[in-house]
Backbone atoms as SQL, in Angstrom:
CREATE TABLE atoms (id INTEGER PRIMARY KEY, chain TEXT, resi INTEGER, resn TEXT, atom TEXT, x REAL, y REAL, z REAL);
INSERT INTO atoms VALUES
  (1, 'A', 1, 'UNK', 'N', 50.521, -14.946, 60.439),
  (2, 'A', 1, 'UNK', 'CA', 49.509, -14.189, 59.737),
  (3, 'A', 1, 'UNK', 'C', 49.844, -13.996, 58.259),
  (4, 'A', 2, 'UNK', 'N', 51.089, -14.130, 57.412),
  (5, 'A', 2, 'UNK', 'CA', 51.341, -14.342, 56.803),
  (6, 'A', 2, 'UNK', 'C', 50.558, -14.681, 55.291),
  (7, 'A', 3, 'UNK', 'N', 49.988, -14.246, 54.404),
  (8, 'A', 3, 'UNK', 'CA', 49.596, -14.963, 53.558),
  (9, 'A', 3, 'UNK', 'C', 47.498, -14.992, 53.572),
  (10, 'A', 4, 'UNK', 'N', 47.135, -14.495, 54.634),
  (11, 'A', 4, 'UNK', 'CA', 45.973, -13.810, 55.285),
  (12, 'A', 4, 'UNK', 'C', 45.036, -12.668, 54.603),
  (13, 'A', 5, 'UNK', 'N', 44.144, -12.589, 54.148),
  (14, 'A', 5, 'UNK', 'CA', 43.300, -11.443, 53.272),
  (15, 'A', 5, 'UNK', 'C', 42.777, -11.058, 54.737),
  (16, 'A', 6, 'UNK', 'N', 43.105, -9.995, 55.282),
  (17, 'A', 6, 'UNK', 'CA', 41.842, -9.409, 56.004),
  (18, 'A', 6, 'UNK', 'C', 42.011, -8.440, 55.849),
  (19, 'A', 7, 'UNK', 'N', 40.800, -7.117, 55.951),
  (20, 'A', 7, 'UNK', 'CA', 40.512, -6.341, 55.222),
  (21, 'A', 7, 'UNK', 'C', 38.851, -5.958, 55.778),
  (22, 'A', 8, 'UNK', 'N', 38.514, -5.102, 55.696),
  (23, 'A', 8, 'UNK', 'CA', 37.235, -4.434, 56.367),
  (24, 'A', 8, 'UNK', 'C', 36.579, -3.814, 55.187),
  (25, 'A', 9, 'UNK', 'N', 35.143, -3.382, 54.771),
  (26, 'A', 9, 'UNK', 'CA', 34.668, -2.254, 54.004),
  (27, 'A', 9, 'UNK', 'C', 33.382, -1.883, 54.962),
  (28, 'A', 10, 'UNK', 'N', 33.086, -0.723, 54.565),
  (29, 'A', 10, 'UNK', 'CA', 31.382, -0.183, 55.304),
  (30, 'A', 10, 'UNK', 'C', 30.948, 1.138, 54.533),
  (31, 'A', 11, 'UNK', 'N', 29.399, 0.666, 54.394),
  (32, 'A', 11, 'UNK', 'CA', 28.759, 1.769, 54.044),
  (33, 'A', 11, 'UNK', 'C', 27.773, 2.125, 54.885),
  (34, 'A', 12, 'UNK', 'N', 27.033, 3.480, 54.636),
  (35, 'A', 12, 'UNK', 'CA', 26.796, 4.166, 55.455),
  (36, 'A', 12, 'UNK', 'C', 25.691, 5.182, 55.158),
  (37, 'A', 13, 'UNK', 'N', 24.098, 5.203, 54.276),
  (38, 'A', 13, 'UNK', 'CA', 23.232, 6.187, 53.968),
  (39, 'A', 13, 'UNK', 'C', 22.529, 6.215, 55.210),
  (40, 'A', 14, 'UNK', 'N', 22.627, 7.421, 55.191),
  (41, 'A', 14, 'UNK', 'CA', 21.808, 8.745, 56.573),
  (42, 'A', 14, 'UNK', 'C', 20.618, 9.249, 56.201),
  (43, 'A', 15, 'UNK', 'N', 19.590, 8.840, 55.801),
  (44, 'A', 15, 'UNK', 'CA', 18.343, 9.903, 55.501),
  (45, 'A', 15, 'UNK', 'C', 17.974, 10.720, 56.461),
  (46, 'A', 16, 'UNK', 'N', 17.618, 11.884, 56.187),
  (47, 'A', 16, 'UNK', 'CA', 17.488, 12.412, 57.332),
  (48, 'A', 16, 'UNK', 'C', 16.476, 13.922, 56.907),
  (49, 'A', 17, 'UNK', 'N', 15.464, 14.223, 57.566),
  (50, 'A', 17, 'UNK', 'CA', 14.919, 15.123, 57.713),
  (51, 'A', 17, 'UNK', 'C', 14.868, 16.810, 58.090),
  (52, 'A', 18, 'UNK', 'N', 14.663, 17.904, 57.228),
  (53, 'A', 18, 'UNK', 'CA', 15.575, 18.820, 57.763),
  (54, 'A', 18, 'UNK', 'C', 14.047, 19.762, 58.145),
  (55, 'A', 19, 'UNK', 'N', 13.882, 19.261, 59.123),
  (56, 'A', 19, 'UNK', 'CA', 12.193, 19.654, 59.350),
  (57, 'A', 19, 'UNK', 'C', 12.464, 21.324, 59.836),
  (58, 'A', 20, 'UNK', 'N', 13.425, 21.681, 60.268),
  (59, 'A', 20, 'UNK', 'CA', 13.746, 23.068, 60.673),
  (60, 'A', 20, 'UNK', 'C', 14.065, 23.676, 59.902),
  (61, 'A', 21, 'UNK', 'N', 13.738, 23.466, 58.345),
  (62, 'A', 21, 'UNK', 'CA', 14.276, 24.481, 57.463),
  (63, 'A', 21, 'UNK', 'C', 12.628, 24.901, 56.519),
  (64, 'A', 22, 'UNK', 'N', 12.618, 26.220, 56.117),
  (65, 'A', 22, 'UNK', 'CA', 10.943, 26.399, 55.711),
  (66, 'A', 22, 'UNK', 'C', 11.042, 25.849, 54.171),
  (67, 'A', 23, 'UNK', 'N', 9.875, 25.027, 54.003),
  (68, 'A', 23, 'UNK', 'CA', 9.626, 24.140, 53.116),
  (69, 'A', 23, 'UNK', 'C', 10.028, 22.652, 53.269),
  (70, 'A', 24, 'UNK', 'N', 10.648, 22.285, 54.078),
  (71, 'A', 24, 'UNK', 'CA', 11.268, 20.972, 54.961),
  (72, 'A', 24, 'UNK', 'C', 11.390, 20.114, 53.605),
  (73, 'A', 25, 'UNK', 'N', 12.530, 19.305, 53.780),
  (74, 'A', 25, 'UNK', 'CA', 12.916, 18.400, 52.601),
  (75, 'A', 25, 'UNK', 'C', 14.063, 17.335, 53.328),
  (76, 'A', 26, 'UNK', 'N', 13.964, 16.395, 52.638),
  (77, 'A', 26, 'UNK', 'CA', 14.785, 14.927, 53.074),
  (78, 'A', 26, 'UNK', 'C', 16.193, 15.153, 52.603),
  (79, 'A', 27, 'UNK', 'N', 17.437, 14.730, 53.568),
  (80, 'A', 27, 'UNK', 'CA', 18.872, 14.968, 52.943),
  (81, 'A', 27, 'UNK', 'C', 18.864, 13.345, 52.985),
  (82, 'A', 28, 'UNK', 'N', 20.464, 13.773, 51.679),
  (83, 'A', 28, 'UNK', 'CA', 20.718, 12.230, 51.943),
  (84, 'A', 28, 'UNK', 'C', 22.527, 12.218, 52.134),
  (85, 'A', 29, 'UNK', 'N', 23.171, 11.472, 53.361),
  (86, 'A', 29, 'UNK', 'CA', 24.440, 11.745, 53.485),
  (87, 'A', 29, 'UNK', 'C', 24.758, 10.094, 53.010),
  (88, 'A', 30, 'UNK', 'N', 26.115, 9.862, 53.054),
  (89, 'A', 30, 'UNK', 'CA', 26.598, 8.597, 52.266),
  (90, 'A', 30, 'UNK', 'C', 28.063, 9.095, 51.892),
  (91, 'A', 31, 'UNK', 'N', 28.652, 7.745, 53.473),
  (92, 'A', 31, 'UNK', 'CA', 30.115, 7.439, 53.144),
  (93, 'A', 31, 'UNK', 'C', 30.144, 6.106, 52.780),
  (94, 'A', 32, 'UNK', 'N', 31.338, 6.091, 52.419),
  (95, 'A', 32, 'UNK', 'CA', 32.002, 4.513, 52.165),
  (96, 'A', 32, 'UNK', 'C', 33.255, 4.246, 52.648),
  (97, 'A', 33, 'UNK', 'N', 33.786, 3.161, 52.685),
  (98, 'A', 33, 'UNK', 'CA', 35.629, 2.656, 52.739),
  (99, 'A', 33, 'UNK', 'C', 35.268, 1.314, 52.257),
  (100, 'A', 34, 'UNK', 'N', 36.471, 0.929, 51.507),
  (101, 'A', 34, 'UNK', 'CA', 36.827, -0.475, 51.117),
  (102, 'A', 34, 'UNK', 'C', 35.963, -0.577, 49.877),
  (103, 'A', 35, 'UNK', 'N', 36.060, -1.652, 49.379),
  (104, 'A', 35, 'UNK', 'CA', 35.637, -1.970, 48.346),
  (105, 'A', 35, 'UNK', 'C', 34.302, -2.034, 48.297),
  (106, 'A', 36, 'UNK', 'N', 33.420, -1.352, 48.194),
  (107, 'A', 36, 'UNK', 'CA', 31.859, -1.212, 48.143),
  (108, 'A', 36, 'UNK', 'C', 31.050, 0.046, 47.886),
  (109, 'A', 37, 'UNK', 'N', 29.935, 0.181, 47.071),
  (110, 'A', 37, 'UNK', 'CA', 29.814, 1.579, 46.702),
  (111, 'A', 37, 'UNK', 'C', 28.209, 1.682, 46.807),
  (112, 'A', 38, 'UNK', 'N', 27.720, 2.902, 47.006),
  (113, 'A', 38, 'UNK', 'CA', 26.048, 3.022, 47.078),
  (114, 'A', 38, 'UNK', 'C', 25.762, 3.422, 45.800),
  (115, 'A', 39, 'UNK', 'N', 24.629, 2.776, 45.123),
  (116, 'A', 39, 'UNK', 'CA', 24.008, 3.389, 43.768),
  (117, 'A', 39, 'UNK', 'C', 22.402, 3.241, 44.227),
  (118, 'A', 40, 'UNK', 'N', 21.880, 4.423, 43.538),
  (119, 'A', 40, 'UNK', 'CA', 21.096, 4.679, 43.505),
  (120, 'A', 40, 'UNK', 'C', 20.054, 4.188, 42.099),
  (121, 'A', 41, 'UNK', 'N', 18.643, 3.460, 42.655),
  (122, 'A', 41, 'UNK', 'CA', 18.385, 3.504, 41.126),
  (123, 'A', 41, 'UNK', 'C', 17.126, 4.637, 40.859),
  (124, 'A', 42, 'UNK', 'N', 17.362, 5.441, 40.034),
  (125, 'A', 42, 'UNK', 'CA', 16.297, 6.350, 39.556),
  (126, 'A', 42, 'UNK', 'C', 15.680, 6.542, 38.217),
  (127, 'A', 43, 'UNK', 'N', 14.451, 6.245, 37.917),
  (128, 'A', 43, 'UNK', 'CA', 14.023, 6.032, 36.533),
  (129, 'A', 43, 'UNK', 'C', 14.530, 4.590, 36.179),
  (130, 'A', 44, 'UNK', 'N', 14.618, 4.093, 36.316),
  (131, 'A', 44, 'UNK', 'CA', 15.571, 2.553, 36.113),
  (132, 'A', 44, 'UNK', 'C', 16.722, 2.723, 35.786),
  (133, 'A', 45, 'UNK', 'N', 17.434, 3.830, 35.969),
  (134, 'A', 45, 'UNK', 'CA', 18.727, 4.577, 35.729),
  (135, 'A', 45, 'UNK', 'C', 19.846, 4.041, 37.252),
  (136, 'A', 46, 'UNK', 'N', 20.920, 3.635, 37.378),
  (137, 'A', 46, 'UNK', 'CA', 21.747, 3.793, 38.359),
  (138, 'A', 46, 'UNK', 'C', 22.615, 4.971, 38.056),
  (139, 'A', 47, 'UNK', 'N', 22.373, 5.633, 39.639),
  (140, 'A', 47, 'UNK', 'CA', 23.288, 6.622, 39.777),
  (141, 'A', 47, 'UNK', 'C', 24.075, 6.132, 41.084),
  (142, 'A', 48, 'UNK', 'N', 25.668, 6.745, 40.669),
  (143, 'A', 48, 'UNK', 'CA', 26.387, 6.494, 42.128),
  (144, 'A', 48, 'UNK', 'C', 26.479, 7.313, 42.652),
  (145, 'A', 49, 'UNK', 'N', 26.701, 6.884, 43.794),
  (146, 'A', 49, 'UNK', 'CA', 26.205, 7.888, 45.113),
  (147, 'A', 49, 'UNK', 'C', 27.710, 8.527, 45.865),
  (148, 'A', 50, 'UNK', 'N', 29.002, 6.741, 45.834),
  (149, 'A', 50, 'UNK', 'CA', 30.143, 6.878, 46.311),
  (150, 'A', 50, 'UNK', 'C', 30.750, 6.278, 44.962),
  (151, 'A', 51, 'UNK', 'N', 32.092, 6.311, 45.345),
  (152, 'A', 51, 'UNK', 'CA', 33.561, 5.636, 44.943),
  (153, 'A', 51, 'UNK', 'C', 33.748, 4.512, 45.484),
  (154, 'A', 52, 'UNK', 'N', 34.270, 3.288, 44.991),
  (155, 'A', 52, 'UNK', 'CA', 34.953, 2.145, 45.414),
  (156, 'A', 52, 'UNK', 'C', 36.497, 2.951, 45.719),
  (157, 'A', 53, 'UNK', 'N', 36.973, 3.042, 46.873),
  (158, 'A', 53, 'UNK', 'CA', 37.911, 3.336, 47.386),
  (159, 'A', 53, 'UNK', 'C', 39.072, 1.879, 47.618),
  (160, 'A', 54, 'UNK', 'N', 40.613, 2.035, 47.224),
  (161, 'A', 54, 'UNK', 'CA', 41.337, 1.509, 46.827),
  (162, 'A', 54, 'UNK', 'C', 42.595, 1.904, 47.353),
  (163, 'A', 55, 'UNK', 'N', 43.431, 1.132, 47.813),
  (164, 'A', 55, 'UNK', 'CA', 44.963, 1.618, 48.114),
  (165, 'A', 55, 'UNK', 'C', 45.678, 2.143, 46.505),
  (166, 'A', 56, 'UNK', 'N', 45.496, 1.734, 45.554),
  (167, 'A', 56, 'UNK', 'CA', 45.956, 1.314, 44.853),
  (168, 'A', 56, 'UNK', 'C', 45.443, 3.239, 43.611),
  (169, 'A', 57, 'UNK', 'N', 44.535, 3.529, 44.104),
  (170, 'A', 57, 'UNK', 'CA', 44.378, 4.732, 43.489),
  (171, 'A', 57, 'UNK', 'C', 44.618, 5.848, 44.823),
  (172, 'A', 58, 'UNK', 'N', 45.229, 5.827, 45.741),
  (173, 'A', 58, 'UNK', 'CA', 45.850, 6.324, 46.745),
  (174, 'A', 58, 'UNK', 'C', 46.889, 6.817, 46.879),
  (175, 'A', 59, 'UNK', 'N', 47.877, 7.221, 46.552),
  (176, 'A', 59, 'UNK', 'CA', 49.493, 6.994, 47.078),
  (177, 'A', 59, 'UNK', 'C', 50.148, 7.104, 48.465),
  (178, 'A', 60, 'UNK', 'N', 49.167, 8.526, 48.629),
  (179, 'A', 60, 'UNK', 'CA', 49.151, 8.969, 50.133),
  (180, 'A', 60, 'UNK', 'C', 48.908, 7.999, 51.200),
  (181, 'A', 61, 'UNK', 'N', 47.278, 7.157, 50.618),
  (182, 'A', 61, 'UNK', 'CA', 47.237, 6.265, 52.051),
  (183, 'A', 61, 'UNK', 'C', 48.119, 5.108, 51.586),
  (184, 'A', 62, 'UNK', 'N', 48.700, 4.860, 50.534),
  (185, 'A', 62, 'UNK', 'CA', 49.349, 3.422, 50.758),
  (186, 'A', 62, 'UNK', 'C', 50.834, 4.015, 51.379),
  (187, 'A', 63, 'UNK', 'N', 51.283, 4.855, 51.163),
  (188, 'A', 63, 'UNK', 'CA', 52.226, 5.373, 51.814),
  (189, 'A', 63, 'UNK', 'C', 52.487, 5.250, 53.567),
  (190, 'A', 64, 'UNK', 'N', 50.979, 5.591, 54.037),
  (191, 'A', 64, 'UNK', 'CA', 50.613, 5.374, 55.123),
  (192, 'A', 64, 'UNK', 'C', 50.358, 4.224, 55.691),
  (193, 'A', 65, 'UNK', 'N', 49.844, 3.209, 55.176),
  (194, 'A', 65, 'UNK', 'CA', 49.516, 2.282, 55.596),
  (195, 'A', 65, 'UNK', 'C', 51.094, 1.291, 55.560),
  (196, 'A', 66, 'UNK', 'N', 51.743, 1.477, 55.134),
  (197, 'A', 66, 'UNK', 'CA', 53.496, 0.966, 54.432),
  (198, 'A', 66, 'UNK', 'C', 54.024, 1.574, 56.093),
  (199, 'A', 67, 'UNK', 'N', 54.097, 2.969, 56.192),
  (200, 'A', 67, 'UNK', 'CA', 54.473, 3.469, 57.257),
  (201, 'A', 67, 'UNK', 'C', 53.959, 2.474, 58.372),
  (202, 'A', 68, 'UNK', 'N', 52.726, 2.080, 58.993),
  (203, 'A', 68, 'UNK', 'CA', 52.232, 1.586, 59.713),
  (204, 'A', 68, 'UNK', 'C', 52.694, 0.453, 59.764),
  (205, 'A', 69, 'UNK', 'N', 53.422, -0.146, 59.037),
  (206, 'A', 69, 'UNK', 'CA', 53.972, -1.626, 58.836),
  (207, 'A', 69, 'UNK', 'C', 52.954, -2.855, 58.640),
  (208, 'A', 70, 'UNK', 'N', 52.075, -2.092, 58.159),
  (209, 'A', 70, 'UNK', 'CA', 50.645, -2.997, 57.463),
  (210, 'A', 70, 'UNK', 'C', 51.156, -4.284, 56.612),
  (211, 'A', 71, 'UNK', 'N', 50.716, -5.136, 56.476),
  (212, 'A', 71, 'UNK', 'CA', 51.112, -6.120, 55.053),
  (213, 'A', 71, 'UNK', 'C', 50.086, -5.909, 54.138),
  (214, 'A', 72, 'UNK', 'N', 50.550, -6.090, 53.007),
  (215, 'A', 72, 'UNK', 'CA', 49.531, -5.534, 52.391),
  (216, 'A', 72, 'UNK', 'C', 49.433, -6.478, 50.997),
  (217, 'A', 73, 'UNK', 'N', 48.791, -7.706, 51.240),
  (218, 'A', 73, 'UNK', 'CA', 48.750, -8.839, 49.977),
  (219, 'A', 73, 'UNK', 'C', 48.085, -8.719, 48.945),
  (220, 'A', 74, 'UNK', 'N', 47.735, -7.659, 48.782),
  (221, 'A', 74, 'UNK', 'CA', 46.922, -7.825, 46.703),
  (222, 'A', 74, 'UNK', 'C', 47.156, -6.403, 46.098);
């Protein structure tokens, strides 16, 4: 396995309706992992929604993932 990129990302927007609340209005939830991010465009404006998530701005999880005896090529 040696020498191998594998690696996962996923995103994840939830619209969702909060019909039980008075005046009812639309939520919006939104995760991410790995390299990929949700933007929004509004007014012809992008707004972001997430973070591109990174070992590399981490310490904690690369720490963890080192612990796990992960390889970890880039």
């Amino acid at each position: 396995m040696a020498g191998q990129k594998l690696g996962a990302s996923a995103l994840l927007c939830y619209i969702h309706h909060e019909s039980s609340e008075p005046g009812s209005y639309f939520g919006l939830t939104v995760a991410n992992v790995g390299t990929c991010q949700a933007v929004l465009c509004r007014d012809g404006q992008p707004l972001a929604l997430s973070k591109v998530f990174s070992l590399e701005q981490s310490a904690e999880e690369m720490e963890r993932v080192k612990t796990a005896k992960a390889i970890i090529t880039e």
